[in-house]
C-alpha positions, 0 to 999 in steps of 0.5 A, spaced: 319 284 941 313 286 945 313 285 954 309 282 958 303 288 961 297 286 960 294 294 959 285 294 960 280 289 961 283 284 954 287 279 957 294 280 951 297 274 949 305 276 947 311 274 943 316 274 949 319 268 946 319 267 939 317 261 939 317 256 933 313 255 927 314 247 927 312 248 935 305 252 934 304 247 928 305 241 931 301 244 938 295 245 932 295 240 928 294 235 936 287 240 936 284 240 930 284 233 932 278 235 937 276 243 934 277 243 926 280 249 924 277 253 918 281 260 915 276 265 911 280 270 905 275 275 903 278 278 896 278 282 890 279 278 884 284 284 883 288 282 889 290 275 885 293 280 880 297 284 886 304 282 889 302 279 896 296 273 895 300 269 891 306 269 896 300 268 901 297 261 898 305 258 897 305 260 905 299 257 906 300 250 903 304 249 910 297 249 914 296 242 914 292 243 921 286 246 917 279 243 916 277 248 910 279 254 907 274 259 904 275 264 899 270 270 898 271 272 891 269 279 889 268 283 883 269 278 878 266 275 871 265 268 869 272 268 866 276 270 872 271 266 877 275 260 873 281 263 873 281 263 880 279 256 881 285 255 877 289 260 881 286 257 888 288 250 886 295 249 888 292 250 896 292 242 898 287 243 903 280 243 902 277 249 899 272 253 897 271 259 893 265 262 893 263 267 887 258 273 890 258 275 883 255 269 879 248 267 878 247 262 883 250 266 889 246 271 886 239 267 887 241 266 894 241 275 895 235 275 891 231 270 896 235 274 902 231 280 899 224 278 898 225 278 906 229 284 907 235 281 909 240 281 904 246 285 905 245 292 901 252 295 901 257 291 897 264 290 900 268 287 905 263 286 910 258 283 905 263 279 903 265 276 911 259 275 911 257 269 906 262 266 908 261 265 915 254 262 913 258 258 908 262 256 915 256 255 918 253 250 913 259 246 911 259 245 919 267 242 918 270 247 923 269 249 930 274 254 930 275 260 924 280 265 923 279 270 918 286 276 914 286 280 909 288 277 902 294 284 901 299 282 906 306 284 902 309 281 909 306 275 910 308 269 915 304 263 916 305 264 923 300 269 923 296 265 922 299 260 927 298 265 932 292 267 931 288 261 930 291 258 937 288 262 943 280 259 940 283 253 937 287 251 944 281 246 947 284 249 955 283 256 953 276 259 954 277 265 949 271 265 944 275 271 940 281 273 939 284 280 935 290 280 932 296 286 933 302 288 931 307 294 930 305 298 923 312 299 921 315 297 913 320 301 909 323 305 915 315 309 916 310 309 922 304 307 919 297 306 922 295 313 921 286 312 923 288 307 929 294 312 932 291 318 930 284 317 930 281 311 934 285 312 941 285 320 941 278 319 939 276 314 945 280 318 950 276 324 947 269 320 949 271 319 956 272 325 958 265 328 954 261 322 955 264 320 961 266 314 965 264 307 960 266 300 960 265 299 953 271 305 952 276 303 956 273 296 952 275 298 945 281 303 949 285 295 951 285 292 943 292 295 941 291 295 934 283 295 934 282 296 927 287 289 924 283 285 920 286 278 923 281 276 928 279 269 930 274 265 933 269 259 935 264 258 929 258 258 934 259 266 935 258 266 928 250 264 929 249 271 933 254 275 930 251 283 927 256 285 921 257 292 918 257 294 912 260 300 912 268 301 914 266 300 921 267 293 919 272 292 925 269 296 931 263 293 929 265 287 930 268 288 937 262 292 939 258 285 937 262 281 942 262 286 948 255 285 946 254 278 946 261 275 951 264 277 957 271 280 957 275 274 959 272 270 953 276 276 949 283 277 948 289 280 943 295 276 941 301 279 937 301 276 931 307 279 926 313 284 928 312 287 922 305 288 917 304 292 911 300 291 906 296 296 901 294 303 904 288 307 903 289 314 899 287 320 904 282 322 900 282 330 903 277 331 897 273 326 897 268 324 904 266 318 901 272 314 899 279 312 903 280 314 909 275 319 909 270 314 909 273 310 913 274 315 919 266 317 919 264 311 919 268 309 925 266 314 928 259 313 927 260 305 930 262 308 936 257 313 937 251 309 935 254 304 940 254 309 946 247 311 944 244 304 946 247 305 952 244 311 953 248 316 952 244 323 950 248 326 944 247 334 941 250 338 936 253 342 941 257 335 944 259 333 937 263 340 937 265 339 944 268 332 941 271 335 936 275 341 940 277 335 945 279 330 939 283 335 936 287 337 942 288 330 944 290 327 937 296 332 937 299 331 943 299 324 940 302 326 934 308 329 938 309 322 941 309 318 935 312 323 932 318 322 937 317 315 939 319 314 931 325 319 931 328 316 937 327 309 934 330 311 926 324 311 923 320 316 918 314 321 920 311 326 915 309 330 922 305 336 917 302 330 914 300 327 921 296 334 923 293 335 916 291 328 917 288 330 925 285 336 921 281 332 916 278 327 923 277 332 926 272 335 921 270 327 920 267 327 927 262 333 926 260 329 918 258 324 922 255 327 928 250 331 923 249 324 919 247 320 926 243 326 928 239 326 922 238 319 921 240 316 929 235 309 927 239 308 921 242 300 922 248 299 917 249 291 921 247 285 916 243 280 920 245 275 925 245 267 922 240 266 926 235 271 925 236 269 917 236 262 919 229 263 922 226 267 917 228 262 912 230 255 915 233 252 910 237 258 907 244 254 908 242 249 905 242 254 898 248 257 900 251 251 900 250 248 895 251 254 890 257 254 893 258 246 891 255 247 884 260 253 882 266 250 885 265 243 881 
């Protein structure tokens, strides 16, 4: 159970009392009368054949305070896009899946294309993506919330609690991140977050200096959980990654766009597991390799455009301050686990540290090399006014697929 200190400049919204499930429902349920509520599950079509979406859907059917849930199918023929019809169709509120894989979503890409618009890298970030606009265009929600679809641990009042702080018509909270502890099986997981986010950000303030931006990003204390929610009007003015930056991106979009007090964090789970990414010390352009670069790229790229100068010589300063701070973190994981019974690789942690540590430069020489490239997907907005009826397509793509 979490306490009650508000760390940094985002209001934390607790777990102090375990509150019923019944109770936030109920609450819910009495807003959705006045801000609809829609959910987004971005998902492989491997993900209906894994152990944790069908637990989720069964959960989910409880939810009787959604509007609308929207389902974004990757990497899937015809076949499987039908059996995944039938696979969602249990889900007794109304729902949507969209096939970004099928000819008529495809169409909708090539139009997108023609203006230079479409998303180019295939992924998470692209798949959020449509399904925001399909969000926007079926205008039956005023709050969205949005998880992942590999959730082994997976309790409707995730949601609940996720959904609340935009769905509550008294609060003033434009976007609210989900935390929690990444415990499971007796282990301490989270290894980019603990060992290279926050050493990473704490890195920065002393090479970069002072910014409010980094003590920004310093408040979320999971900043890289894919549970997020908002009001649908963020959507329209919304920039999202392609890459694995997915996440800190999104956070930057809303440093960007809204006031602190419009953000907060809410814990959402006391415990949360779900399917982990290999380490990839072989290979830079997959795992948490990949995804480490891209991090760091992120929160660079941000820096820039407030005006930060960057050379080598202050990436390897970076990188030395980095590694310094990263393994005074593992000795406190470390001992924050033994104290509390759980298991920490420590070898494994500081090879891990080894491996971020060289990730920092790789992405210094990448952003030095091209400090111009852009990996956001356009805001709404910007397509809406290049293409004026573009979500009038989308939907109805969407519509003709799901008949």
């Amino acid at each position: 159970m979490a306490d009650f200190y508000q760390n940094g400049v985002i209001t934390t919204l607790h777990n102090l009392t375990d509150r019923s499930l019944e109770e936030l429902e109920s609450e819910l349920e009495r807003f959705s009368t006045r801000r609809p509520m829609s959910l987004v599950l971005p998902s492989l079509f491997s993900e209906l054949e894994g152990p944790a979406l069908g637990p989720i859907l069964e959960d989910l059917k409880g939810a009787s305070y959604l509007r609308e849930i929207v389902i974004g199918l990757d990497r899937a023929d015809e076949q499987q896009f039908n059996y995944a019809k039938d696979y969602f169709g249990r889900l007794p509120q109304d729902h949507r899946i969209l096939w970004n894989d099928g000819p008529r979503l495809r169409a909708v890409d090539q139009m997108l294309q023609e203006k230079g618009l479409a998303p180019t890298e295939m992924g998470k970030g692209r798949n959020v993506w449509y399904c925001f606009g399909y969000v926007l265009a079926s205008g039956r929600s005023r709050a969205v919330a949005l998880h992942d679809c590999d959730i082994v641990t997976y309790k409707r009042e995730l949601l609940a609690r996720l959904i609340y702080p935009v769905a509550n018509p008294a609060f003033n909270y434009q976007f609210c991140k989900g935390f929690y502890s990444r415990i499971a099986n007796g282990s301490l997981n989270g290894r980019v977050c603990r060992l290279l986010v926050t050493p990473l950000l704490r890195s920065l303030k002393k090479v970069v200096g002072p910014s409010e931006y980094l003590d920004y990003l310093d408040s979320f204390r999971y900043a890289l959980a894919g549970e997020f929610s908002m009001r649908v009007d963020v959507l329209n003015d919304l920039r999202i990654p392609s890459d694995w930056g997915l996440e800190i991106g999104v956070l930057s979009e809303m440093y960007r766009n809204y006031a602190t007090n419009r953000v907060c964090q809410v814990d959402i789970a006391d415990v949360y597991d779900h399917k982990h990414q290999d380490i990839s010390t072989d290979n830079p352009q997959a795992g948490l390799s990949r995804m480490s670069t891209d991090i760091t790229k992120a929160v660079v790229r941000k820096l820039a455009t407030q005006g930060n100068v960057f050379s080598l010589e202050t990436f390897r300063t970076l990188k030395a301050t980095y590694f310094r701070e990263a393994l005074d973190f593992v000795e406190r994981f470390y001992n924050d686990a033994l104290m509390n019974g759980l298991q920490v690789d420590r070898h494994k942690e500081e090879k891990a540290v080894e491996l971020f540590a060289e990730n920092i430069m790789r992405a210094g020489e990448v952003f030095l090399s091209n400090p111009m490239e852009t990996p956001f997907m356009p805001s709404w907005n910007r397509v809406i006014s290049a293409i004026p009826d573009i979500l009038d397509h989308v939907y109805e793509a969407v519509e003709a697929d799901n008949k």
